[in-house]
N, C-alpha and C positions, 0 to 999 in steps of 0.2 A: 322241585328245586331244593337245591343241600341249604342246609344253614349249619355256619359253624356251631361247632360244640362252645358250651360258657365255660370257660374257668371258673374251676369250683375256689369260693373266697377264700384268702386267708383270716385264719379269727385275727382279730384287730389289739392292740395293745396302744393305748395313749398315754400320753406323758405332758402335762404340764409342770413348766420350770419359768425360773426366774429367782429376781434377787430375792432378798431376805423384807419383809414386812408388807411386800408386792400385794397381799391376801390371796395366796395361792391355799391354802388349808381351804379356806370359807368356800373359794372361786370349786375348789374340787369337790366338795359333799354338793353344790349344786349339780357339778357337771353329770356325777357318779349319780344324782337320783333322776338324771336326765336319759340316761345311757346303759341302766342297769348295773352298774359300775360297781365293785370293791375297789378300794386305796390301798396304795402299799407306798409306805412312806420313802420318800427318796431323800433323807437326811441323815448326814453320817453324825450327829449330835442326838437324832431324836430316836434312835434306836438304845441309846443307853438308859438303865434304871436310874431316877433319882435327878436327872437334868429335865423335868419339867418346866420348869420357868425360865431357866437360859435358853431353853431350846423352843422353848414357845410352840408345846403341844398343844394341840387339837382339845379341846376343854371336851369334860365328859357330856356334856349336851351334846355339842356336835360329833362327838364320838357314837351316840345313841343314833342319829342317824343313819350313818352307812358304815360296813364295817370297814374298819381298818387293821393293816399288817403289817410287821418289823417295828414295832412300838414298845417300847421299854422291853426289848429282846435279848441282853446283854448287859451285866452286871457291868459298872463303870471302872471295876479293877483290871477288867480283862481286854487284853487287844484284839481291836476291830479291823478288820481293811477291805480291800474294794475287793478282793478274790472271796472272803467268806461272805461279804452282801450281796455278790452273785449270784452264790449257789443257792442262800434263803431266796433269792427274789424269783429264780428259773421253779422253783416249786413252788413258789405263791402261783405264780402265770397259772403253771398247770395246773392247783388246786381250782383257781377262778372258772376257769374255763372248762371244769369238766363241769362246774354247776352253771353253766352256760351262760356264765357272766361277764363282765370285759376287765380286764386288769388295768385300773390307772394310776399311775405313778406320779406323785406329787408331790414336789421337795427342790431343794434347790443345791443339791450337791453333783457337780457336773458331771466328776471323776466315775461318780455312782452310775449315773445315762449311761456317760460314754461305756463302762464296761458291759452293763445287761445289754445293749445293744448292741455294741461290736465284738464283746466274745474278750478273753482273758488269756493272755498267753502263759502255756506251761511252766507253771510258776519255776523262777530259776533259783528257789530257797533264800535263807537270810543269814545271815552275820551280826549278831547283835554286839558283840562289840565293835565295831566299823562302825554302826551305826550312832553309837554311842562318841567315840570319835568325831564322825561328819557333824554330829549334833554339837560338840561342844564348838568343832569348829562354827560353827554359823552364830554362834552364842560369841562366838571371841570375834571374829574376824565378818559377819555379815554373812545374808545368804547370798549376796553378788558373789563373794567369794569362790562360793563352790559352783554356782552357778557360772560365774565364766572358766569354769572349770570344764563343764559340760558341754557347753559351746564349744571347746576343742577337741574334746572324743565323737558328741555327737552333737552334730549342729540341728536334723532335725528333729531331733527331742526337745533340745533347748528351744527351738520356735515353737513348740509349743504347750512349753511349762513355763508360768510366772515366775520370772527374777527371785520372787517373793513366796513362790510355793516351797518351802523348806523342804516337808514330806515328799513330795514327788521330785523335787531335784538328790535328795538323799537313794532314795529307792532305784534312778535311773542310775547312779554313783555306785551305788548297790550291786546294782545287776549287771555292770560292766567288770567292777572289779572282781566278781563271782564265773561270770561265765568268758567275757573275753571279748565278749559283743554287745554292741551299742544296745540299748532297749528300743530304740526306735526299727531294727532288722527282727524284731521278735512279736514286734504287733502286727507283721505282716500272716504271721501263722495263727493269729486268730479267727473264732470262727463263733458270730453272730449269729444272732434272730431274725435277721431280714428276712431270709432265705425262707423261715417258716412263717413268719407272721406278717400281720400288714400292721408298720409301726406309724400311729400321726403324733408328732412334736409339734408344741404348742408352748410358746415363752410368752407372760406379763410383763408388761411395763410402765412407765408413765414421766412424766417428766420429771426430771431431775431435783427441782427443786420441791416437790409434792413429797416425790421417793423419801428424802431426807428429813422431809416431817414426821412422815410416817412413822420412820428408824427413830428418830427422838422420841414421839410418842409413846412406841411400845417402851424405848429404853424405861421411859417414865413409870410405864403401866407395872414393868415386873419389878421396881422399886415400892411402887406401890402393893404389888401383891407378896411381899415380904423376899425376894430376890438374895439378900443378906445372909439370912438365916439356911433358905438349900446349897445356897456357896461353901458356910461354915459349917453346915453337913458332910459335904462333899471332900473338902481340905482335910479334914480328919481320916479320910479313906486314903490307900495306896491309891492313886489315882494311876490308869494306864498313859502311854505318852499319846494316844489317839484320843482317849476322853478328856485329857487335861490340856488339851485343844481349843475346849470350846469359850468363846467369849463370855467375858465375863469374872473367870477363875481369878487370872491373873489382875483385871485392874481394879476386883472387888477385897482380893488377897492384899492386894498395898496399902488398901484402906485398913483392913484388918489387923496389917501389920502397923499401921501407925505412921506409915508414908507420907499419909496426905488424908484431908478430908475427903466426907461423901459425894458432896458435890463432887470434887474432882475427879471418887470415882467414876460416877456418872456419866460427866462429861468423857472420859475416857472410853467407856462404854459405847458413846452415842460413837464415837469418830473412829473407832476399830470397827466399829457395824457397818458406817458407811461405807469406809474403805474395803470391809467384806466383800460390799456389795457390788463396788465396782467391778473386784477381781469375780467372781461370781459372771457378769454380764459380758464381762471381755473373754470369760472360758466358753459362756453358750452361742456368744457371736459367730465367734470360729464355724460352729455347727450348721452351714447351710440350710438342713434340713427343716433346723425349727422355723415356722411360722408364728410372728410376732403379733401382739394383740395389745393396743395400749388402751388401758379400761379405761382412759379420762374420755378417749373419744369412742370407741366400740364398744357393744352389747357382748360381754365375750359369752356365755352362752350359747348366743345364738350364733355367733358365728363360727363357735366350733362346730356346732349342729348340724344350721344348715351351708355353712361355709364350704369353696370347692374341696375341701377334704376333709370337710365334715364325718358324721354316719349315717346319713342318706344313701341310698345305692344311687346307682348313677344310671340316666335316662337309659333306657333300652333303642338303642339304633333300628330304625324300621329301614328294610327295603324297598326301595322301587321296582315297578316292575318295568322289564327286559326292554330294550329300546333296540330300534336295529342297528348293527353295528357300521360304520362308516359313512354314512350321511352327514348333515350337517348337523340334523337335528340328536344324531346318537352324537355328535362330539359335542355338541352344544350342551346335551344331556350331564356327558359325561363332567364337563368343564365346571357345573353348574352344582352338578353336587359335591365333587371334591370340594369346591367352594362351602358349600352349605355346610360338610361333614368333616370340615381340617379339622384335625388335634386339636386340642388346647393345650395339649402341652403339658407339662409336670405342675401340678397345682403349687407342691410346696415350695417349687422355683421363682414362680412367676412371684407369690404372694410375699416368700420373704423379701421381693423388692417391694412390693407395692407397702408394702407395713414392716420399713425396716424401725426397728426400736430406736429412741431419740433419747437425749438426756442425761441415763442416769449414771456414764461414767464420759460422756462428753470433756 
């Protein structure tokens, strides 16, 4: 009797995401000493030297743990974007994996996922002065501005860039007025990791009103660990238009300037975080694939583990032996185990319904 051949596995690549103070850092050095796992951070802030405390790295305790990659990688004078954290992150994988370790990616930058796993279209170059232009515009006039701007070249890019995404509504601006075509006809010629790896998505959550504690807490926590002072470090630098991005800059700079008290800046602080956070949870929703985990009511370790897509292999299907064919008892046979043996289906289908995230931009 033949028995099929197994498919030889693909190495696995995970990725957990989620909003900002979620405890995805902490959630991932368990998962990675669970899994054999190296990090490679998925944050477009915590790859810069010198934003520590805005960006709420990974403290050197939990850094002695497991190791981590893309972490203070880039001088804060110099421009970042999603095409050059590609190409570092496709040679992290392959570093990981030749020491026969699982690459996991941890961070909450979406635009980051989406391109290591969909692939990056043939960059169509840049124009910095346009850019410079679209920028003042959205500084004079709003980013709806330009944004229903894009709605009229290309609608489905604009479904799906935030009103409020400035950076990628400029870039898709960008790429039309350069090349002639929408950037939504140019994602089509990307070319992803699916194909070689076996990718599991995994987002944190928790209810909305916890979330927002959290986000005030830490705001508090990096006032408390001197937050002021790496600001008024950092102000003094040429800062790049990617790293003077990050929260923080600006409502700690008004204070600086004499705008308005600490407090205020603070409070400003807590309520650009949150709203971070939303845009953050309405870009990974989109993403079908991820399977959600709200840590108030699930063990998420273990449900990454041993969850249906977990890293458990998956039961070996035994055969039956041969039944005659056309009696009752060979259809009765046969009837009885397509029953026993039906599919189950796409795990990370079925589960992002059964655990769709609640709350935190409700």
């Amino acid at each position: 009797m033949a028995y099929p051949k197994r498919r030889k596995q693909k190495p696995k690549i995970f990725f957990l995401v989620g909003p900002t103070a979620i405890g995805k850092s902490r959630t991932a050095i368990q998962l990675a000493q669970k899994l054999d796992a190296e990090i490679i951070s998925l944050d477009s802030m915590q790859v810069y030297r010198g934003l520590d405390i805005l960006s709420s790295k990974p403290t050197r305790d939990m850094l002695k743990k497991v190791r981590h990659h893309l972490l203070d990688s880039v001088r804060p004078e110099d421009e970042f974007d999603a095409a050059a954290y590609r190409r570092l992150a496709v040679r992290k994988i392959n570093e990981i994996h030749r020491k026969g370790k699982i690459p996991l990616f941890a961070g909450g930058t979406g635009l980051y996922m989406n391109v290591v796993i969909n692939g990056i279209f043939k960059d169509a170059g840049k124009d910095e002065s346009l850019r410079e232009k679209l920028s003042t515009q959205i500084k004079t006039k709003g980013s709806r501005f330009l944004y229903n701007k894009l709605k009229r070249i290309d609608a489905l890019a604009a479904s799906k860039i935030h009103p409020h995404d400035a950076r990628r509504i400029i870039r898709a601006l960008e790429v039309y007025r350069l090349t002639g075509r929408p950037i939504s006809a140019l994602w089509n010629k990307r070319s992803g990791l699916s194909d070689k790896y076996e990718i599991k998505l995994f987002g944190l959550n928790r209810d909305r009103e916890r979330l927002y504690n959290d986000i005030d807490r830490r705001v508090d926590e990096m006032f408390a660990q001197a937050v002021v002072d790496e600001v008024k470090g950092l102000l003094r630098r040429k800062l790049s238009r990617s790293s003077g991005q990050a929260i923080g800059l600006k409502e700690i700079g008004g204070y600086l300037d004499g705008d308005y008290d600490l407090e205020c800046a603070k409070e400003l602080m807590k309520k650009n975080t949150r709203n971070y956070a939303k845009r953050q949870l309405t870009w990974f929703r989109k993403d079908k694939r991820i399977q959600w985990i709200n840590i108030d009511r699930e063990n998420v370790i273990e449900r990454i583990i041993s969850g249906p897509a977990g890293n458990l292999p998956k039961p070996v299907r035994q055969c039956l032996p041969a039944r005659p064919a056309g009696g009752p008892a060979g259809r009765q046979g046969a009837a009885s185990n397509s029953r026993s043996h039906k599919p189950e289906g796409n795990g990370a289908a079925s589960n992002s319904r059964s655990h769709k995230p609640r709350g935190a931009n409700e």
